[in-house]
C-alpha positions as CSV (number, residue, x, y, z in Angstrom):
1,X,73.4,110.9,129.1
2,X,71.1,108.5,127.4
3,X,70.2,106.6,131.1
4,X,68.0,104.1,129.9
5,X,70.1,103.0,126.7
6,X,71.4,99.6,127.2
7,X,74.7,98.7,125.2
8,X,74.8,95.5,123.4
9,X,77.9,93.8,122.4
10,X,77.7,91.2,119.2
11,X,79.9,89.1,120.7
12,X,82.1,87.1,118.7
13,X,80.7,87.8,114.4
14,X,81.5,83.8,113.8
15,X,79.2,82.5,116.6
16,X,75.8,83.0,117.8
17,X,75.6,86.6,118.6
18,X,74.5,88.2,116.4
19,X,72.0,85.9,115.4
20,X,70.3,86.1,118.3
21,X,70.1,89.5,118.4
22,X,68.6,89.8,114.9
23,X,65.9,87.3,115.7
24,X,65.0,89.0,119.1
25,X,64.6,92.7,117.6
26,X,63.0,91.3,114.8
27,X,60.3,89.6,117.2
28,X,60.6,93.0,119.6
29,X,61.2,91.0,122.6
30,X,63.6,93.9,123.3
31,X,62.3,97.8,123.3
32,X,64.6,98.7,120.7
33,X,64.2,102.3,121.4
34,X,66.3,102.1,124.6
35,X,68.7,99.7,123.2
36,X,72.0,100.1,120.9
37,X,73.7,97.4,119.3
38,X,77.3,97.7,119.1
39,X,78.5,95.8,116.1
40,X,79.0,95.1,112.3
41,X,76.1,95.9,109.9
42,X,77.5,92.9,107.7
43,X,77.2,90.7,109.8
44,X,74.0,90.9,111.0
45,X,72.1,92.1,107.5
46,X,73.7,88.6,106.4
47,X,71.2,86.5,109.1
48,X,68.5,89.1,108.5
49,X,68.7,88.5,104.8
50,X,69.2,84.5,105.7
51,X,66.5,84.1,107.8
52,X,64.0,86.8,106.1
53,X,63.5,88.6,109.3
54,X,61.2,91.9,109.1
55,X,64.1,94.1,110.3
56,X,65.2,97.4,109.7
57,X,69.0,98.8,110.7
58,X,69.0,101.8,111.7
59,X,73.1,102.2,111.2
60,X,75.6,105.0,112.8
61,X,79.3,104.9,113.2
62,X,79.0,107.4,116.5
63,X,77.1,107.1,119.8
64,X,76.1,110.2,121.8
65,X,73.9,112.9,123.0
66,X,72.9,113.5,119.8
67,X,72.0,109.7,118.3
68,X,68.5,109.3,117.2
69,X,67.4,105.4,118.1
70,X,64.4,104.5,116.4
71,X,61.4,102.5,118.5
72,X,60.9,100.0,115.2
73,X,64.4,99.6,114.2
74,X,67.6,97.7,115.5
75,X,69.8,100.1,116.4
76,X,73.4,99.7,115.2
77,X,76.7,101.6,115.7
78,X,78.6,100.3,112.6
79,X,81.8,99.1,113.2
80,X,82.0,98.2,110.0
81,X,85.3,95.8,111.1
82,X,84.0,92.6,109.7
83,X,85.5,90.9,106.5
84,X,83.4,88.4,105.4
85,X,85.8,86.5,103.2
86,X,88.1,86.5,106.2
87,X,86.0,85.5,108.7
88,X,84.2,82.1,108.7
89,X,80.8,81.2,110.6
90,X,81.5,78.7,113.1
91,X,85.2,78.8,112.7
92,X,87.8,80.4,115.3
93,X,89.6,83.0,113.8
94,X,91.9,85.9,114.8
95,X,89.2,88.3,112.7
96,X,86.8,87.3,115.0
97,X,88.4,87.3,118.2
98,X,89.7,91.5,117.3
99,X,86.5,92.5,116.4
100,X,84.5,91.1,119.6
101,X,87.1,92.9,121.5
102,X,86.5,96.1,119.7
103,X,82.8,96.2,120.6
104,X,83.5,95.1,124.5
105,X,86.1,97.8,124.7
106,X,83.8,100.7,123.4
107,X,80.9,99.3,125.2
108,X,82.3,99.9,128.3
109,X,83.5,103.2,127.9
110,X,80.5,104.5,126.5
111,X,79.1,103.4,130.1
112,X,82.4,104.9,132.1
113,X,81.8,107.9,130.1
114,X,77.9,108.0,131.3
115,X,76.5,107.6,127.7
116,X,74.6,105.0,128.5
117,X,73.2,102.8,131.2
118,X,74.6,99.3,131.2
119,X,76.3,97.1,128.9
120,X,74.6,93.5,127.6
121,X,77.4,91.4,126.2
122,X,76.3,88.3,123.6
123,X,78.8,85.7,123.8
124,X,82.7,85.6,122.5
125,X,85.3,82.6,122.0
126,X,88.3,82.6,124.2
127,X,90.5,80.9,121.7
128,X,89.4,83.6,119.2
129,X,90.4,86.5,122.0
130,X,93.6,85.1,122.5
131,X,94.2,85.1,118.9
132,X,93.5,88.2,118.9
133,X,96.5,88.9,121.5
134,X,94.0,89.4,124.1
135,X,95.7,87.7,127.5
136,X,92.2,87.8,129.0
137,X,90.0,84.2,129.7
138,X,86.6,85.1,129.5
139,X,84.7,88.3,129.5
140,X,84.5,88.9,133.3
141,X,88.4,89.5,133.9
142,X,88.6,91.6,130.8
143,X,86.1,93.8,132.3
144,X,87.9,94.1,135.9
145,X,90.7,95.7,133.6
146,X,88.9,97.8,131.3
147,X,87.7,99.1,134.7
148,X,90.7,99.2,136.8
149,X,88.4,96.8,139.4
150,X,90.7,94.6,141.5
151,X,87.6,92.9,143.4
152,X,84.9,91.4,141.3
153,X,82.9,88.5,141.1
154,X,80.9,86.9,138.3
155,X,77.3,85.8,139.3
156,X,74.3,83.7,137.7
157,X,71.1,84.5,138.2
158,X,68.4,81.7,137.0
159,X,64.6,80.9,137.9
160,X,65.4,80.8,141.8
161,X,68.9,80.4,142.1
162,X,71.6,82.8,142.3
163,X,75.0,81.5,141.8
164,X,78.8,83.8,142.5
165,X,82.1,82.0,141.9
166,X,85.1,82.4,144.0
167,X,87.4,81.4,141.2
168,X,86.4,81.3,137.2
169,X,88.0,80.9,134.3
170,X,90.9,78.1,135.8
171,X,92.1,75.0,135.8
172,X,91.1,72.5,138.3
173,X,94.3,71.7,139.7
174,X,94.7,75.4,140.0
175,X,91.8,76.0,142.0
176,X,93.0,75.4,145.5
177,X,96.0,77.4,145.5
178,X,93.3,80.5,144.9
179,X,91.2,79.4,147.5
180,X,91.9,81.7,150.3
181,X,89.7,83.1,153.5
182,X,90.0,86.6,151.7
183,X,88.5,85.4,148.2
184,X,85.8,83.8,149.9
185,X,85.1,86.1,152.3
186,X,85.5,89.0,149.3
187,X,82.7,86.7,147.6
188,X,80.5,86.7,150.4
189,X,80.4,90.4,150.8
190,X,80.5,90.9,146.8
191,X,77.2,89.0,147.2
192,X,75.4,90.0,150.1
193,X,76.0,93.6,149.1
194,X,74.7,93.1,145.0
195,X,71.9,91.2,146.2
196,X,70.6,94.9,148.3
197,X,72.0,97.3,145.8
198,X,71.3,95.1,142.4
199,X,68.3,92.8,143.4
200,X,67.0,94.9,146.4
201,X,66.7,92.2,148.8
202,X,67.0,93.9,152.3
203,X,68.3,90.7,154.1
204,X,69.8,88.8,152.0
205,X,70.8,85.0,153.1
206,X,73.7,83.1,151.8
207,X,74.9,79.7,151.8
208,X,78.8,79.1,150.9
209,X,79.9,75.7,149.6
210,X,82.5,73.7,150.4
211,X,85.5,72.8,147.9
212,X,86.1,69.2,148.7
213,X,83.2,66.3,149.3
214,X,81.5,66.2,152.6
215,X,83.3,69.1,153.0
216,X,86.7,67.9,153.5
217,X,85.4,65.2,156.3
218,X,87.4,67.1,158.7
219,X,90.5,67.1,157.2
220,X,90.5,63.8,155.5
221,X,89.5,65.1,152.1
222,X,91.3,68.3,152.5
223,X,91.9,71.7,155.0
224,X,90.6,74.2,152.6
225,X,87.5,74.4,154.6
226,X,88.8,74.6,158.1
227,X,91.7,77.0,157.4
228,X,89.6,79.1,154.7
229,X,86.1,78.7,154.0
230,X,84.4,78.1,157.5
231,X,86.6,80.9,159.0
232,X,86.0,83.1,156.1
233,X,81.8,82.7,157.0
234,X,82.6,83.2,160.7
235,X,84.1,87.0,159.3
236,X,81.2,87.0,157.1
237,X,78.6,86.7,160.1
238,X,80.6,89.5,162.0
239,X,79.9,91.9,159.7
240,X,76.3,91.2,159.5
241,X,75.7,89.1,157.0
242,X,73.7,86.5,157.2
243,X,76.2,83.3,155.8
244,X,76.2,79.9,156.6
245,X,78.4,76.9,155.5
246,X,80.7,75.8,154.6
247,X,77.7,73.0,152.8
248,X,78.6,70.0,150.7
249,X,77.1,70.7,147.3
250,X,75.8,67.8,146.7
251,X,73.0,68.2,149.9
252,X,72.8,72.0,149.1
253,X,71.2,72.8,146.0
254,X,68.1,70.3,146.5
255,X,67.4,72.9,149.2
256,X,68.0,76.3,148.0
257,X,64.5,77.1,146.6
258,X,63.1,79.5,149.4
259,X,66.1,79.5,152.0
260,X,69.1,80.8,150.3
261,X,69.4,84.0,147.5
262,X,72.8,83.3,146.4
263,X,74.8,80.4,146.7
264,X,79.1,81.3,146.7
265,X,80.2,78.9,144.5
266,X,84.3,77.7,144.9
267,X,84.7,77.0,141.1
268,X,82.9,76.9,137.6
269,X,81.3,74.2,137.4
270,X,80.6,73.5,141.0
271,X,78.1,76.5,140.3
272,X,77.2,76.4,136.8
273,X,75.7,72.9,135.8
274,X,72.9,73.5,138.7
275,X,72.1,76.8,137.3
276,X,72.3,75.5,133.7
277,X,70.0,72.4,134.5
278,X,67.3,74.4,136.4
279,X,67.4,77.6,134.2
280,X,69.5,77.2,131.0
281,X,68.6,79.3,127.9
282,X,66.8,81.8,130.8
283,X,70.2,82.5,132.8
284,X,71.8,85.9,133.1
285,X,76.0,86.4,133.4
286,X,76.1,89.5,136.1
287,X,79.8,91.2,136.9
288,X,79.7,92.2,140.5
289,X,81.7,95.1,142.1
290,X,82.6,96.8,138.8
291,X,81.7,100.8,138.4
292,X,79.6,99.8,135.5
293,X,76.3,97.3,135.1
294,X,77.3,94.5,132.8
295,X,75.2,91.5,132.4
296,X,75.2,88.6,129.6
297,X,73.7,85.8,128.4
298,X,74.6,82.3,130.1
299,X,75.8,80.2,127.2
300,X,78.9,80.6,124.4
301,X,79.4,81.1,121.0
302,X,77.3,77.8,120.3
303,X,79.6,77.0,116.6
304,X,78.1,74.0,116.2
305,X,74.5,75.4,115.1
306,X,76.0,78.8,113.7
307,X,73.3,79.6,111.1
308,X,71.3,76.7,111.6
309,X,68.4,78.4,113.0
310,X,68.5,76.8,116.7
311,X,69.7,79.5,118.4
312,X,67.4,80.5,121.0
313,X,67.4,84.3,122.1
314,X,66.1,83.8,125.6
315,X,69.2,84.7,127.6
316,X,70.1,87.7,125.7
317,X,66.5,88.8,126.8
318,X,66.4,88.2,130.3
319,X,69.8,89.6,130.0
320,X,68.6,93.4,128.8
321,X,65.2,92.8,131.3
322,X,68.1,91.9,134.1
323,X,70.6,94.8,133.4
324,X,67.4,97.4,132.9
325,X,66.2,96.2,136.8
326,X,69.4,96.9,138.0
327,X,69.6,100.4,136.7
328,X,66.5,101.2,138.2
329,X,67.5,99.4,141.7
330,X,70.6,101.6,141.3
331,X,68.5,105.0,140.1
332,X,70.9,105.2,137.7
């Protein structure tokens, strides 16, 4: 088993994925011998080529025992599944969305298989995935499946805060009806027990938020936190974790630095813009609870500036840095 190899998924060939990736090997802001890019050599020779980046491709079409990565060379298992007069940079396409989905799916079972470490996915486009005739939203619940993992959680780890959402890829109006003292509880303990294994914090401390203003104003706003959240912490503290809330977000986050590792967020957004103010372009995307390690960069396909040259690769390298920790906090 290659232990300290880090699989890294292009993403989606018509967004920002593979650009980044070229421009951070090419700078070596990634040890390229313990990485392995899992992608199409087309597609990436094309922004090598565009931008003039000192890169070499060091290209195979299988990855095991016997694959030879080179310490001064990207790395690249050739999929060789990208048709360039088919698919169009910055532009959603069926093409696209298959061939992100190709690299995710052999990703992870190079890592079930024990071929490798941990898997580093660059960003794909949902639209494109459904296309595709993937009924997945977003990365995190195609992974539970690829994994047969009913309980999982996606985190965001920034500067100083840590961020785990009870629901994801929804709709708002949705979001209540999935709000439950079981998910959050499951949250809590999906975080308290990543934050020893993953981040190797012996005591971790947690703050849960509430899902309605001033918490639900006892009842005025909304029950969610009386009948679900609050008694979902109560568990929480049973068990011996060290929880507290449920807090209004809005008086929360001023006062996580230094007092809270992880905040359990009820929704997207609630969780993402502060992580995204305070650390965007530096945030890493980490799947709890699955049997593999899987982090990612915190941003999307970013279409609008698809070979522009603004793409900046600092996610994607916290991202490998992040997934490399937790493989060593794991011994794996």
């Amino acid at each position: 088993m290659k232990k300290n190899v880090v699989c890294i998924t292009m993403g989606c060939p018509s967004g920002i994925g593979p650009e980044i990736i070229a421009k951070a090997a090419a700078q070596k802001k990634i040890n390229l011998a313990e990485t392995a890019v899992f992608g199409d050599y087309n597609i990436i020779n094309h922004y090598i080529n565009l931008y003039k980046l000192k890169l070499k491709i060091n290209r195979f079409y299988q990855f095991d025992d016997k694959t030879c990565l080179r310490p001064n060379e990207l790395n690249l298992l050739d999929f060789n599944n990208c048709d360039l007069s088919k698919i169009k940079f910055g532009k959603v396409s069926a093409e696209s969305g298959k061939a992100s989905l190709d690299y995710i799916v052999s990703a992870v079972d190079c890592v079930l298989n024990k071929n490798a470490g941990a898997v580093v996915t660059c960003p794909i486009n949902k639209d494109a995935l459904h296309k595709a005739g993937c009924p997945f939203p977003g990365h995190t619940e195609l992974l539970g499946f690829l994994t047969n993992t009913k309980n999982f959680g996606m985190m965001l780890a920034g500067k100083y805060l840590r961020v785990l959402l009870v629901t994801t890829h929804i709709g708002i109006k949705k979001i209540p009806e999935k709000i439950s003292k079981e998910s959050v509880l499951n949250s809590i303990m999906l975080a308290h027990n990543s934050l020893k294994s993953d981040f190797g914090i012996k005591k971790p401390r947690i703050a849960v938020l509430s899902l309605n203003p001033h918490c639900g104003e006892n009842g005025l706003f909304g029950y969610e936190e009386i009948k679900y959240i609050f008694p979902a912490v109560s568990e929480a503290v049973k068990k011996g974790v060290s929880a507290k809330g449920p807090f209004s977000s809005d008086t929360l986050f001023p006062k996580v630095k230094n007092n809270f590792d992880c905040v359990v967020c009820m929704y997207h957004d609630q969780g993402l813009i502060p992580l995204k103010l305070i650390s965007f372009g530096e945030g890493v995307n980490i799947t709890l609870g699955l049997p593999i390690i899987r982090t990612s960069v915190d941003h999307g396909t970013a279409y609008d500036i698809t070979g522009k040259n603004q793409a900046h690769f600092g996610s994607l390298v916290e991202a490998v840095n992040q997934a490399k920790i937790i493989c060593r906090n794991r011994k794996i």
